[in-house]
C-alpha positions as semicolon CSV with decimal commas, in nm:
position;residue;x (nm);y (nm);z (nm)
1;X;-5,306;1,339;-0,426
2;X;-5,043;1,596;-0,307
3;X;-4,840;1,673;-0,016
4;X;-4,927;1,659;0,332
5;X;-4,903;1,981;0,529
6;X;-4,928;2,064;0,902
7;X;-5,145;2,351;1,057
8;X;-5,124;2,435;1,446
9;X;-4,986;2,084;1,509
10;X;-5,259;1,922;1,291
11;X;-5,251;1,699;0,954
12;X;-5,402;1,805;0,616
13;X;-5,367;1,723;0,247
14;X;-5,241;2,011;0,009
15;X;-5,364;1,941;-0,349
16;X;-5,539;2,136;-0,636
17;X;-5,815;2,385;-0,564
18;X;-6,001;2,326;-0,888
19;X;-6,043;1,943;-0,798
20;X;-6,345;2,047;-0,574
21;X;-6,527;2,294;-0,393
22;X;-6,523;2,426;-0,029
23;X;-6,685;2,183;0,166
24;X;-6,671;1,880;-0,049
25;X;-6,544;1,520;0,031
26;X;-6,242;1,406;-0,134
27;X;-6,070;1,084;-0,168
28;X;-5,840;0,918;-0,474
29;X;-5,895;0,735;-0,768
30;X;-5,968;0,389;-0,777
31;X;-6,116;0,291;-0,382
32;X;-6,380;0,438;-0,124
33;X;-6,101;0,556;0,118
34;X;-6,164;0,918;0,173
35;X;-5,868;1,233;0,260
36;X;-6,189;1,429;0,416
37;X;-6,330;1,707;0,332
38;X;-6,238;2,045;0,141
39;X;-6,147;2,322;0,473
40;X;-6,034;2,626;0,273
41;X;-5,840;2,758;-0,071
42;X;-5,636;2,968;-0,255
43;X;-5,672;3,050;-0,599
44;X;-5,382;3,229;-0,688
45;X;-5,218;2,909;-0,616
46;X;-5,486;2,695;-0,717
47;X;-5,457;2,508;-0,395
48;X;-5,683;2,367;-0,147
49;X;-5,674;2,188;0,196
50;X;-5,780;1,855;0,327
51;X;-5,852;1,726;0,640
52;X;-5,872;1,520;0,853
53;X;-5,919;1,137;0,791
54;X;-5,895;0,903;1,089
55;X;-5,527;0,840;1,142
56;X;-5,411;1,210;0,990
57;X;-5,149;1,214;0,732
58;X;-4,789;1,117;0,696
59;X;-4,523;1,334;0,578
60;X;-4,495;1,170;0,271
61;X;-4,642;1,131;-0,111
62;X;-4,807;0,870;-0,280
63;X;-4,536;0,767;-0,565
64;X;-4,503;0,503;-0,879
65;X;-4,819;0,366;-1,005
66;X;-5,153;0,551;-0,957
67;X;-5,285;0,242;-0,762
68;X;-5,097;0,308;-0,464
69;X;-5,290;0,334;-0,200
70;X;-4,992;0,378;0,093
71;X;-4,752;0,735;0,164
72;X;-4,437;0,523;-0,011
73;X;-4,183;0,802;-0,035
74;X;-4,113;1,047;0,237
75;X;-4,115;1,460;0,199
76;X;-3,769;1,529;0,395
77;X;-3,753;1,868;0,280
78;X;-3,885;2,169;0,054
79;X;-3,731;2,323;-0,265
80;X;-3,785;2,627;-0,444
81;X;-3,710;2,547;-0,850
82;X;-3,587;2,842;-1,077
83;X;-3,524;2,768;-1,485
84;X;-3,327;2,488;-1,569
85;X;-3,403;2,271;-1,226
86;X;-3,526;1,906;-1,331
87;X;-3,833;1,762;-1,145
88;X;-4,041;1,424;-1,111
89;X;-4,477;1,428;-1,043
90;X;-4,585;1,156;-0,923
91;X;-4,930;1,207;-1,124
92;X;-5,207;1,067;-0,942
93;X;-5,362;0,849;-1,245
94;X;-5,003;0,876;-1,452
95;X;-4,817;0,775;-1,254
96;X;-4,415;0,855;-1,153
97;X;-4,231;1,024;-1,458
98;X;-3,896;1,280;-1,423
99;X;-3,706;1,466;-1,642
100;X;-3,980;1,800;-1,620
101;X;-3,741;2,107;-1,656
102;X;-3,832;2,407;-1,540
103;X;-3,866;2,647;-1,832
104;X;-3,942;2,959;-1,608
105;X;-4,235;3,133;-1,438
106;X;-4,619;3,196;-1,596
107;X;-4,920;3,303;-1,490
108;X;-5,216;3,115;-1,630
109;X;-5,617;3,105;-1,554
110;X;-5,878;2,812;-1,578
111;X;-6,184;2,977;-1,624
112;X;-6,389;2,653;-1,652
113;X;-6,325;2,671;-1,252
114;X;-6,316;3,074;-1,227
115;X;-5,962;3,097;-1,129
116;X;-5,792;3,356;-1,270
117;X;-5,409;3,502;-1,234
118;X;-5,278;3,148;-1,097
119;X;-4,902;3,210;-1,059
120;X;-4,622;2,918;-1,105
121;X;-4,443;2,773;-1,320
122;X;-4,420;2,584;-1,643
123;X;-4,225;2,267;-1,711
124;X;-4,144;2,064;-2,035
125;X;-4,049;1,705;-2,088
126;X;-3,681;1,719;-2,147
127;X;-3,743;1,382;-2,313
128;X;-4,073;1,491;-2,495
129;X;-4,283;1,246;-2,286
130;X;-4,643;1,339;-2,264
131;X;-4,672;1,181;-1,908
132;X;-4,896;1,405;-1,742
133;X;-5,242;1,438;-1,830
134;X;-5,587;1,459;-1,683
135;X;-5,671;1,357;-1,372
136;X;-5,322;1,434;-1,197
137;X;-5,408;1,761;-1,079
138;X;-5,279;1,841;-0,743
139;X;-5,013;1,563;-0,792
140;X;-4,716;1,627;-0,601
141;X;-4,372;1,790;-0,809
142;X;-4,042;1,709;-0,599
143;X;-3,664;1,714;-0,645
144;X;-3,516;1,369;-0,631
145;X;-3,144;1,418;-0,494
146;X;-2,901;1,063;-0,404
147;X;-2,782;1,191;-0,060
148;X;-2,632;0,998;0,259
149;X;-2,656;0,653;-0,022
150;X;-3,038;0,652;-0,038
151;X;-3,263;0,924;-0,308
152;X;-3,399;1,194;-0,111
153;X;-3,759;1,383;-0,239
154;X;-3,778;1,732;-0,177
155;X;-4,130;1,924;-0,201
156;X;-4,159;2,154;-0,471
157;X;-4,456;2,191;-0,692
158;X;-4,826;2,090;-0,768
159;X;-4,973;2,024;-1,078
160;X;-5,197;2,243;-1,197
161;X;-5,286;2,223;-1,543
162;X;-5,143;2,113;-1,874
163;X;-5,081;2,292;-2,233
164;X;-5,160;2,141;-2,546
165;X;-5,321;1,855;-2,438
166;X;-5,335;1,565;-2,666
167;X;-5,477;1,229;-2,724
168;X;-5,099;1,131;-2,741
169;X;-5,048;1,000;-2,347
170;X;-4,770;0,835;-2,314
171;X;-4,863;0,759;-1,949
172;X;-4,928;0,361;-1,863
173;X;-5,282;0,451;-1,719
174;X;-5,432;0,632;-2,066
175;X;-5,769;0,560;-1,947
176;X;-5,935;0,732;-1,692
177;X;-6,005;0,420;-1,393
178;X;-6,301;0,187;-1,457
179;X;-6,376;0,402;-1,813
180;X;-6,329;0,352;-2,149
181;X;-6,284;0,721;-2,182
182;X;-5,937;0,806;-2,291
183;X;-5,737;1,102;-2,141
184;X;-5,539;1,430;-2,294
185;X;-5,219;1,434;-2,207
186;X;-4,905;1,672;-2,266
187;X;-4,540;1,747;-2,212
188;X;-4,581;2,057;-2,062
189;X;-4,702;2,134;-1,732
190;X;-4,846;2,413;-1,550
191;X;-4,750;2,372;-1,140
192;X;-4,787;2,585;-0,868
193;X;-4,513;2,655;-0,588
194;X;-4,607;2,370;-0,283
195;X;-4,460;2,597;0,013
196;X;-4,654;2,901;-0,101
197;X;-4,951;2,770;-0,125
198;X;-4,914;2,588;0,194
199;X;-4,815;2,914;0,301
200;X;-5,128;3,082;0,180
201;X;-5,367;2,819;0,325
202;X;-5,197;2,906;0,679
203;X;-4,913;2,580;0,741
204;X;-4,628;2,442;0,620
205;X;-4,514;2,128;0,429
206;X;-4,457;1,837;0,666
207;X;-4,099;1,685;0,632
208;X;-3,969;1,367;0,768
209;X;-3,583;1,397;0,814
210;X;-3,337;1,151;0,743
């Protein structure tokens, strides 16, 4: 999954570009429920947009286990990370994991998709987790402040890719759904800024204040 983002007053889905092609129809792991279909993307920020399924979007992310089928957690804000600022992903087969520092910016290509120059950043476990693996590209990255006596998400970031994957996955959900294949998994992360690409694909993250 990813982030939900508005365009001239209507609903999309912001997630990862490589995930499919123009035109394609999308939907998450694990059930027949579908986002819609691919309307445009960016490669420099490996991004793409989504849209529209009946009911539109809510300004929210899917968060905790990858079986959640419901926006959980709502978006009430964007962030911009720079080195040293500490972020969660809700990975979309991984699940929820924080502690992924910002080590600074990188510019990385996946040439299995032909995208080249993708601009971001790169993250590492601070607590050497491999967490985030295959199969949570386009997950959403977000700043988790305690404001106002509640924990506030802020949209950041979108996974990407990974670096040195491994068979180590220290992820509950090591299997890809309804396989026995296993995934690769790492602790560093390749993400991609959320409000540029939204940017790029012509809207804006939606946000649901407090």
């Amino acid at each position: 999954a990813g982030f939900s983002m508005q365009v001239n007053g209507s609903a999309w889905m912001l997630t990862a570009a490589h995930c499919a092609n123009v035109g394609a129809s999308v939907g998450p792991w694990g059930n027949s429920q579908s986002w819609g279909s691919v309307h445009s993307e960016t490669t420099t920020h490996d991004a793409m947009r989504i849209g529209q399924r009946s009911g539109g979007f809510g300004a929210g992310i899917w968060d905790g286990n990858w079986m959640s089928a419901d926006f959980v957690a709502p978006i009430v804000g964007t962030f911009t990370p720079t080195t040293g600022d500490e972020l969660c992903i809700s990975g979309g087969i991984s699940g929820s994991s924080c502690g992924h520092v910002i080590q600074g910016t990188e510019t990385w290509d996946l040439a299995s998709a032909g995208m080249y120059g993708i601009t971001g950043y790169v993250a590492q476990s601070v607590w050497d987790e491999w967490a985030i693996g295959n199969g949570d590209s386009g997950s959403p990255g977000y700043l988790m402040l305690y404001q106002g006596g509640d924990f506030r998400r802020y949209a950041a970031t979108l996974t990407s890719a990974i670096r040195n994957g491994s068979s180590r996955c220290d992820a509950p959900q090591s299997y890809y759904p309804g396989t026995p294949f296993t995934r690769k998994c790492s602790n560093i992360t390749l993400l991609t800024s959320a409000t540029k690409a939204a940017t790029a694909l012509g809207g804006t993250i939606m946000t649901n204040s407090p």
